[in-house]
Structures are given as structure tokens and as C-alpha cells.
C-alpha positions, 0 to 999 in steps of 0.5 A: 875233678877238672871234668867238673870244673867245667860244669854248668854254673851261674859264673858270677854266684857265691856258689861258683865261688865256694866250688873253687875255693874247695878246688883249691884247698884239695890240691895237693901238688901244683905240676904240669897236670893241674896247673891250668886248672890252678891258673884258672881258678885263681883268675876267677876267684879275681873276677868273683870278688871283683863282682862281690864287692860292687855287688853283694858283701857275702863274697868277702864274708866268705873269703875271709871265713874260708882265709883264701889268702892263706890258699893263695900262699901255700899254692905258691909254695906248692908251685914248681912252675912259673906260671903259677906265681905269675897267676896270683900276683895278677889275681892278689894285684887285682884284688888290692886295686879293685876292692873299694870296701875299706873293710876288705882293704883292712883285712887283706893287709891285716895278715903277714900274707901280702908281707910274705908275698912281697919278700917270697923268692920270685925267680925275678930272672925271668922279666915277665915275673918282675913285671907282674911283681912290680905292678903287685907292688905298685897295687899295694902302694896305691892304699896306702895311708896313714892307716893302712899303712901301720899293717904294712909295717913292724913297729918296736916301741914307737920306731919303724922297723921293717917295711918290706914294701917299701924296701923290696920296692927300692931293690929294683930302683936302678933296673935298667928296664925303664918301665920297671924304674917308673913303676918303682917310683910311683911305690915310693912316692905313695910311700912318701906321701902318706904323711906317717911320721915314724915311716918318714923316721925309717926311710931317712935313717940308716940304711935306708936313707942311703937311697937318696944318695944313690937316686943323685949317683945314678943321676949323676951316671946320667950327666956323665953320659949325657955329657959323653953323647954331646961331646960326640955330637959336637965332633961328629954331628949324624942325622940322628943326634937331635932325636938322640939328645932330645931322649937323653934330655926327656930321661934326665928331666924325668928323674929330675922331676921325680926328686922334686916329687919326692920334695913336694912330699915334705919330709924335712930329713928327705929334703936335707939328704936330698939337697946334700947329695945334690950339691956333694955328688952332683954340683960341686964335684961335677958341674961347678968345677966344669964351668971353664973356658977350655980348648978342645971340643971334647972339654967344652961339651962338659961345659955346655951340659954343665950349663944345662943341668944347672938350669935343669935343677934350679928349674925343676927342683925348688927347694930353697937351701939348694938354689941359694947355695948354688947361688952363693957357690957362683961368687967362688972361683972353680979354683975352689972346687977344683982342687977337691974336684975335677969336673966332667974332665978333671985332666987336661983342662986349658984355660984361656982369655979372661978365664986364666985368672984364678981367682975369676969367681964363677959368676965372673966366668958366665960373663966372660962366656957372655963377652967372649964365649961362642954362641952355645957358651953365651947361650947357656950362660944367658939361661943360667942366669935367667934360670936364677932370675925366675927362681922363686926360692932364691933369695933377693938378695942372691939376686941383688948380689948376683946382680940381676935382681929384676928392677922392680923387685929392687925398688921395692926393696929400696923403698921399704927400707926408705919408709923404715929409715934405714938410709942406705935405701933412702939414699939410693931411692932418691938421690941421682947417683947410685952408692956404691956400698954393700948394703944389708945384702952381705950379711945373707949371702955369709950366712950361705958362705959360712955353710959352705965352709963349714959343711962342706969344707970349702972356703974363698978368700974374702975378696972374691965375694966381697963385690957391692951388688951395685958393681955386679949389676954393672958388670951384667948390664956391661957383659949384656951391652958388649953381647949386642955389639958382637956380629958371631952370635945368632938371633936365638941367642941375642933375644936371650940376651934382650929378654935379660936386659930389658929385665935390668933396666927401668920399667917406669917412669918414676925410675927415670931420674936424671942419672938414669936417662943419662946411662940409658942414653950410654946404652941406647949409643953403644947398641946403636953401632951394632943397630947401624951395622945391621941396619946397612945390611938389611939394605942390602937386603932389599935387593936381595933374593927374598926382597919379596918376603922382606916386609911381612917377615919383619912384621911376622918377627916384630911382633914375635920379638915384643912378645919375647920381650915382655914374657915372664919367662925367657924366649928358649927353654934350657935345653936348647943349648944342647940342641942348637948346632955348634958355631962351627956347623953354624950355617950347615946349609952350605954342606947340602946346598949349592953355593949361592942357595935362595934357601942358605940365603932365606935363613940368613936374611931371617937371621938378619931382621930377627937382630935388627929387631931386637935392636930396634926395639932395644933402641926404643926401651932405651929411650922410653919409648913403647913398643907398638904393635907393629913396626913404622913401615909405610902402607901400600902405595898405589898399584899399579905403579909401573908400565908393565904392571898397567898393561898386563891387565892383572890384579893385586893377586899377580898372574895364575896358571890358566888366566889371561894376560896381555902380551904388551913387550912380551919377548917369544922364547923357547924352553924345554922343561922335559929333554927333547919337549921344546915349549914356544912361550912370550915370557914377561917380567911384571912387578905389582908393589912388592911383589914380582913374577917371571911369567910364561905365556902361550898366545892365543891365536885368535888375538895375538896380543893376549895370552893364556899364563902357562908357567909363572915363578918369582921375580926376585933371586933369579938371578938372570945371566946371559951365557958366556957361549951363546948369547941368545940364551938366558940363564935364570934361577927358579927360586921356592915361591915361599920361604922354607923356614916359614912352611911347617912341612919343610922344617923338623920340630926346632925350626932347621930346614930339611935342606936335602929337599930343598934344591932351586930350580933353573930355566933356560930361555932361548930367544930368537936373536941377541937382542930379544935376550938383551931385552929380556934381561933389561925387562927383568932388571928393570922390574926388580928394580921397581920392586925394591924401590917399593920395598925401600920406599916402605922400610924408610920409617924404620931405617930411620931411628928418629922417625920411628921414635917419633912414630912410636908411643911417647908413653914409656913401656911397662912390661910385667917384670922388667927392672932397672939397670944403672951403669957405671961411667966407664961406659 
């Protein structure tokens, strides 16, 4: 029989076809003799029908006469090896996603035959067999709809009760092989999208309902180790943390996404397991009572990823009774959850500063993180509230009672109830003062606290969350304001802040009334101390290291700093909270650097212009004043502007290897760049307006005046210093040409710089008597000195708030969704 198999046939006719389907049916027994004539047969019969139905009807007419998937079953029960099974899931697998007749989609499942292979006794220890099995299922669920459906499914009555599909499919959710868990989900969501009613009755009742309980545990095992891994980083941070972190991140926003998939899919009963699993697994035993000011690294991760995932879920899943009830919970002390819950640390929990308080509502601590809070803890409480801020299924009044209803969204609020009558929204609307009362925003938020005690048995006094929405705009506008007079937090986490304010401040002229432009003023002076802190060190700045780069790095973060300010959305993504270095490994430069890097130097000097702008720019907003484009520095002047520059007959593109330059004042030196390799150069120092270069000339012999340029370096940061031991040698310090956090190739993907490449250089010239070095080094200082003179002249307008108000628009800004802010008078 199988020397016949192989004979000559056309491989893709009906003939072949009816050859193996009579093979098959006389086999009698499936052994180590005959199962590659059984695999091969099954395989081609996949080939044929595939053909059959793009080509020719007859081939399924004939399967189904001949009920080959009758064949395909009782092979299978025939079978004692497993490469057998492994064969006809493929074979059935193909089938069922190549058949594109509706006919043949209808007749294969009409039978119990594809119900009996999905409940048959697969050996699923060995991992190649599940693979197969679950890509048979993920096949099967691809053609579901409502009416391919009812042929998967034993209905009693008008009830659902039994789907194996759909429950063998969820038996393998949790796998611990991720490609497994994926496939799983796409069976489901095809499940949930068909739309059938009775289907959507069955896997919300018991038992079945039980898995959406478990997909939240299982999250909720993920938090707890993801909480674990920052814990660990934060302690002992490696050099594989980020891309450890970054995975674990990806894994929990994928499932996530995957509950909001099963969301989109419209299922009222699902929504509701979903939201209460969510909020009795996940939020109020877990993530809530973690919110608290504690001592120890250890108890602060829970904090941070807390943080994190609260943004994570509000983010990613939109279902409306989920974000407002997470809203509402904020106005509760952690007292109210941690006496039924504990946290990610339930034991050992130390509170401190203003957070000792227990009856701090929640809320009340993300502003004392704010205020009080190092930069991961402000961080992740300026994305939390910003995460509410965006979320379209929050209540406004949440918003307003929160304090951080965008302004626009307020007026408009004030101005409906103005044109209905309603006076509390009149009064507010047009009068100069703010009243203070609760307006009609209370009655919602009960509705939401009333659930929480009532469904979910936990209860605040009244008093906690009684605040007007007036006074809680007040306290985030207050937390927001003392954030800009703090000097321990980074640029990255004060633009968050910045993007927060401006979206609780006017936006247009119409809200400046005379109240409004007294408060702003209150504002605009409190941030004027910080402004003028970071003014006098940006100064300083200019006679720095990388006085060179200072103008275009201000330019480069004022218009990516505009930009922030006026997005839609937040300048960092959530999960930045867990990828920022902790505070105390802040500047982590100075451990692979030496002391005193041009590279730890670069950073800190960008870290300085990214505040000052922000703070400048604030300064304007405050003010009414637009934006413009660029900042109010003053233009070139006229170059060259100094001796050295004229005679050195170069142009604004400054000396390069190979030109020729002009040997005017240059001083003879020697070098040795290689060991025992001594070089004879005429070294220069030039400064072409902003610009500067330590040069290395080596002279021509037919006209000594002239030189070729051999070696060049940057002017500013060499920090030039005779040694103590031989006078006539000049120590100098060989800085990076460009900044490394500007170079792509010299950052990884968050910005921080490969810092173990990065080492400045260092020459030592020797001259031929003391006083050829002592003129070298007036000529280097002099010409730093006229670079930054330059640079100074330039950076006047800015440092001059006045004149940049006056530089700036008279117009008022009008960002896309910016807002109000009124301040109370204790500030």
C-alpha cells in the first residue's frame, strides 16, 4: 500500500483526493510502521481542500460525502504516537482558516467532530502539542460569529450551557509561556466580540465569570513583582535595570490592554466583574493604601509603582464607573483602606512630614509628594494628577473636585449655569472674587462615595471630603507654585509640573478680570525668586565649560519647552517614574567620570537652561504675555571682533585640519601625543564670537609667518594651568567638541549618557621658556574672556525679564487646553 502511494498522480486532482481518503479509512492501526504514510496523508488532504475551495466545489462535495472528519477522529483515537495528533490539529487548523465558502465553515462545525477534538485527552506535556492545540483553537475562534457560533454551543432552552471553546481556551490563560497566554487571548476576544447574547450570559455567570476575577489576580501577582524589581533597583541599581524594568513594564501595559479589549467589546455584565475585580483586587487593597510617605527604600518602591499603575489603568482602561470611583476614593484618607488592606507592605509602614496626619485624604498626599516629596515621588504625583486631568471618563465634577478641572472646561460650566439662572455660576462667572461654597458638584461625588460604602463597605467621615472644589483648586495651584521654588528637583519633573499649571490658569483674555490679574501677579513673584536663582546661575554658566554651546542649547530647549507647554498631553509618559534614576543616584555621572568631567558638567548645565526656561516662560504666561517662538536673544554681532581673530585670516567656520592660518602671536611649543613621538608646533588660542579653539600649527618653511593647522580643540572648558613643578609646561584639559547629550550615538533610548566612553582628553605643552608659557596662558584667558563677553552681550534681553516682556507679544497666549487658576490670599 505505501509503495502505491507514492505513484504517479496529478497531486492536486479530486482523483488524489478520493486515493487518500480510501488510504485512510483501511487503516486499521496507526504504529511506528505507518505513521509517516498517516502524517502525509493528512497534510495533503490540507493541501487538497485548500486548492478545492479556491478552485473547484467538488473537493468538499466529496468531503463531505465520504465525512472525512469522521476519519480525522477516529485516527486520532487510533493513534499511540504524538506525531500523529500533531499532524491533524495542523491539517483540521488549516482547514478552518483557509476555507473561505461559508458552506464548508457551516459543515465543519455543524458536527460534535471539531467539539470532540477540542475536549480530546492531548498529552499537553509535551510543549509542541499545546502550541499546535492552541493555534487550532486560536483557528476555530477566527469564524466565529453570531451564527457560526451556535454550532460551537449546547443551548438548553434559550440558555448557553456548554462551550468548550471557549473553556478549554481559558484553562491555558495563565500559562507561563507567553506566546501561549497571547494566543489565549485572541480565542477570547473573538469569544466576546461576536455580539451573541446568551454567549455573553454564559461567560458572565458562574463559574465561568470567575475568570475575570483571575485575569485582575494575576495582574495584581504582576504589580507585586514588578513592585519587587523596582524595590531591588532602587538599592542596587545594575546595568541591566532599565531593560529589566522596561520588560516588565511592556508585559503589564499588554495585559492591560488586553482588559481594555475586552471592554471595548461591550458586555455590560463583563464591565461590571471587571470594574469590581479591579477595584476590590487591585486598587483598594493594593494600590491606595500604598500611597504613603515611608522611610525606607524598600517601602517607597510600592509607593512609585503605585503611582505607575494608577496612571497605567486610568490611561489604558476607559470605563467610566472605574475612573470616578478611583476618583472619588483620592478624597479618602489611606486610613480608610488600611485598616482592611495593607498595601504592597502592609508591615512596618512609617509615616512622616505632613503625611502623619490620619485623616490626610489621599489626594492630600499627592500634594504633600508635590511639596515635600523627592523627584520620583513628585513625579509620579504630578502624572497621576495629570492622568485624571486627560481622562475622558471622568466626571467634571471629579475634576472640579479634585481641583483640576482645565479652566476652560470650568468656564464653560459657569457659563451654562449663568445662562440658566442657576446664581452660584453667575456669581463666580462675573463677579471678582471667587465664592468659596460648594456648588452642585457635591451631590456627584456622594453618589460615588455613597457606592463605595455601600458596595464596597468603606466609609470617611464627612469632613474629609466635604472641601469646596474652590479651596482644592487652591491647594494644587499652592502645591504647584511651592514645586517652582524647590532647587532638588529635576528639569524633567518641573516641566510636568509647568504643563499642570499652565492647564490651571487663564487661557484668554475674557478670564483676566481684575482678581485674576492680582493673583497671577502673586504667582508670577513667588516664581520669580526661583526664576532669579536660576538666572544668576545661568551667569554663571557663561564662563563655564560649555559657554560655547550655551545660546544654541537655549534655543534648542525653548522651543521644545513651548512645545511641552502647549500639548495636550504631558511632556513624559507614566512610566517614566520607574525609569528615571532614584534622587540619591541623581547625578550617577560622577561614579564613571572623574571629578570635575566637561560631561557631568554638560548635563548639569543642560539641566540649568531646561529650569530657567520653564521659568521664564511661566514668568510670561503669568503675565499674559505669548510665547514667541524663539527666546529674546540679541543677533551676531560683527566678526571678527577681536586682534587675534583679524590676523588669523580665518572665516566664521573657525580653523580645520589642513588650512592655512597665520602665525601672528603664535607661541612655539612642543608635544608629545604618542610616548617618545615629540611634535614642534606654534600653538594660538582664537575666539570667533561664540565660538573658540585651542589651535596647533606647524609652520611652513617657506614663509614663517603662516602655518598649516594640524591639531585643533575647543577654547572654552580647558581649563589651562601651569604645573606647580616645571613652569614652562601648560596643562590643559581637551574637552568633547560637541555635548554628548545632544550625539544620539552616545545616549541609550532615555536620554542618559553612555558615560564609560566618555573621558576628557588632556595636552601638555611645553614651551621653551617661562615666559612663552605665561603668554600662553594670558593668550587663552584673554580669548575666553571675549567669548563670553559675547555670549553675556547676547543673553542680556533674556536675563532681563523686563525687557523680554517687552520683547514678547502683547497679545495673550492661547494654548489648546489651558485653564484657570484663582488663588486664595494666603498666597
Amino acid at each position: 500500500m505505501w509503495n502505491s502511494f507514492w505513484r504517479s498522480r496529478d497531486r492536486f486532482s479530486l482523483d488524489q483526493l478520493r486515493y487518500l481518503t480510501d488510504q485512510l479509512t483501511k487503516v486499521q492501526v496507526v504504529n511506528e510502521v505507518n505513521k509517516d504514510f498517516v502524517i502525509e496523508a493528512l497534510r495533503s488532504i490540507a493541501e487538497l481542500m485548500t486548492y478545492g475551495d479556491q478552485h473547484d466545489p467538488s473537493y468538499f462535495e466529496y468531503f463531505m460525502e465520504k465525512q472525512v472528519m469522521g476519519e480525522f477522529v477516529r485516527i486520532l483515537k487510533l493513534s499511540k504516537t504524538v506525531s500523529v495528533p500533531l499532524q491533524l490539529l495542523q491539517t483540521v487548523s488549516i482547514l478552518v482558516q483557509n476555507l473561505r465558502n461559508e458552506h464548508a465553515i457551516y459543515y465543519l462545525f455543524s458536527n460534535e467532530h471539531i467539539n470532540y477534538l477540542i475536549t480530546y485527552s492531548f498529552d499537553f506535556q509535551n510543549e509542541e502539542l499545546l502550541s499546535y492545540y492552541i493555534s487550532f483553537l486560536r483557528a476555530i475562534s477566527g469564524k466565529l460569529n453570531k451564527n457560526t457560533v451556535s454550532l460551537l454551543v449546547k443551548i438548553r432552552g434559550d440558555e448557553v450551557v456548554s462551550f468548550p471553546l471557549y473553556v478549554e481556551a481559558i484553562r491555558f490563560a495563565f500559562h507561563e509561556e507567553n506566546m501561549v497566554r497571547t494566543a489565549v487571548r485572541a480565542v477570547t476576544l473573538n469569544v466576546y466580540h461576536v455580539g451573541d447574547d446568551s454567549v455573553n450570559r454564559y461567560i458572565s455567570s458562574v463559574p465561568h465569570k470567575d475568570y475575570f476575577s483571575n485575569l485582575i489576580s494575576f495582574f495584581r501577582k504582576q504589580s507585586i513583582d514588578l513592585n519587587k524589581l523596582v524595590s531591588h533597583t532602587l538599592i542596587n541599581p545594575g546595568p541591566d535595570s532599565t531593560s529589566t524594568i522596561i520588560a516588565a513594564i511592556d508585559e503589564i501595559e499588554d495585559n492591560l490592554y488586553y482588559v481594555s479589549d475586552i471592554v471595548s467589546a461591550g458586555i455590560p455584565d463583563v464591565g461590571r466583574l471587571i470594574t469590581d475585580s479591579i477595584l476590590t483586587v487591585l486598587i483598594f487593597p493594593l494600590l491606595l493604601p500604598s500611597l504613603r510617605i515611608a522611610i525606607d527604600n524598600d517601602i517607597q518602591s510600592g509607593v512609585v509603582t503605585s503611582l505607575y499603575l494608577l496612571c497605567c489603568i486610568l490611561r489604558i482602561i476607559k470605563i467610566k464607573d472605574l475612573a470616578n470611583t478611583i476618583a472619588a476614593a483620592l478624597s479618602y484618607p489611606s486610613e480608610a483602606f488600611t485598616k482592611s488592606f495593607g498595601g504592597f507592605h502592609p508591615e512596618g509602614v512609617l509615616m512622616q512630614n505632613d503625611c502623619s496626619n490620619s485623616n490626610l485624604s489621599l489626594r492630600d498626599v499627592l500634594l504633600a509628594y508635590v511639596t515635600k516629596g523627592d523627584d520620583i515621588q513628585v513625579l509620579g504625583s504630578l502624572s497621576v494628577l495629570a492622568t485624571l486631568l486627560k481622562t475622558k471618563e471622568l466626571d467634571e465634577s471629579m475634576l472640579d473636585g479634585l481641583g483640576i478641572l482645565p479652566q476652560r472646561k470650568q468656564h464653560k460650566k459657569l457659563l451654562l449655569q449663568a445662562l440658566v439662572g442657576e446664581s452660584s455660576g453667575e456669581e463666580e462667572l462675573f463677579s471678582s472674587k471667587s465664592s468659596l461654597t460648594r456648588d452642585s458638584t457635591g451631590s456627584d461625588i456622594d453618589v460615588y462615595h455613597d457606592k463605595i460604602k455601600d458596595r464596597y463597605g468603606i466609609s470617611c467621615q464627612s469632613s474629609v471630603v466635604g472641601n469646596s472644589p474652590h479651596v482644592n483648586r487652591f491647594q494644587v495651584i499652592d502645591a504647584l507654585v511651592n514645586l517652582f521654588c524647590r532647587s532638588n528637583i529635576s528639569a524633567v519633573t518641573l516641566w510636568e509640573g509647568g504643563w499642570l499649571l499652565r492647564r490651571l490658569l487663564p487661557y484668554s483674555e475674557s478670564e483676566f478680570n481684575s482678581h485674576h490679574l492680582e493673583l497671577l501677579k502673586q504667582v508670577s513673584s513667588l516664581i520669580q525668586v526661583s526664576y532669579n536663582n536660576c538666572a544668576a546661575a545661568l551667569v554663571e554658566e557663561v564662563k563655564g565649560i560649555w559657554t560655547d554651546f550655551l545660546i544654541s542649547v537655549l534655543c534648542d530647549e525653548w522651543r521644545k519647552c513651548k512645545r511641552a507647554m502647549e500639548s495636550s498631553s504631558p511632556p513624559k509618559e507614566p512610566n517614566c517614574v520607574l525609569l528615571l534614576p532614584h534622587p540619591h543616584y541623581k547625578f550617577s555621572l560622577e561614579d564613571d567620570t572623574p571629578k570635575g568631567s566637561s560631561f557631568a558638567a554638560g548635563e548639569r548645565m543642560q539641566e540649568l537652561v531646561k529650569v530657567f526656561v520653564l521659568l521664564h516662560q511661566l514668568q510670561l504666561f503669568t503675565l499674559g504675555r505669548a510665547l514667541p517662538e524663539q527666546p529674546p536673544i540679541d543677533p551676531t554681532g560683527d566678526l571678527p571682533t577681536n586682534q587675534r581673530a583679524q590676523t588669523s585670516g580665518l572665516d566664521v567656520s573657525g580653523p580645520k585640519a589642513g588650512t592655512e592660518i597665520s602665525l601672528v602671536n603664535a607661541v612655539p611649543c612642543r608635544i608629545a601625543f604618542k610616548s617618545g613621538k615629540e611634535h614642534h608646533f606654534c600653538f594660538r588660542a582664537i575666539s570667533l564670537g561664540i565660538s573658540g579653539w585651542l589651535v596647533l600649527a606647524e609652520e611652513l618653511p617657506s614663509q614663517k609667518s603662516h602655518g598649516i593647522v594640524r591639531v585643533t580643540a575647543p577654547l572654552t572648558g580647558c581649563d589651562p594651568r601651569i604645573d606647580d613643578k616645571h613652569s614652562t609646561w601648560l596643562h590643559l584639559r581637551i574637552r568633547s567638541s560637541s555635548l554628548p547629550f545632544l550625539d544620539p550615538a552616545k545616549s541609550n533610548d532615555y536620554g542618559r549618557i553612555k558615560t564609560k566612553s566618555l573621558v576628557d582628553g588632556r595636552w601638555t605643552l611645553a614651551f621653551r621658556d617661562e615666559q612663552s608659557c605665561n603668554s600662553a596662558l594670558a593668550m587663552i584667558v584673554e580669548e575666553i574672556n571675549i567669548l563670553s563677553d559675547e555670549v553675556h552681550r547676547r543673553l542680556k534681553p533674556l536675563l532681563n525679564l523686563e525687557t523680554a516682556i517687552d520683547l514678547s507679544s502683547t497679545h495673550l497666549c492661547v494654548p489648546e487646553d489651558s485653564s484657570n487658576r484663582i488663588l486664595p490670599n494666603s498666597l
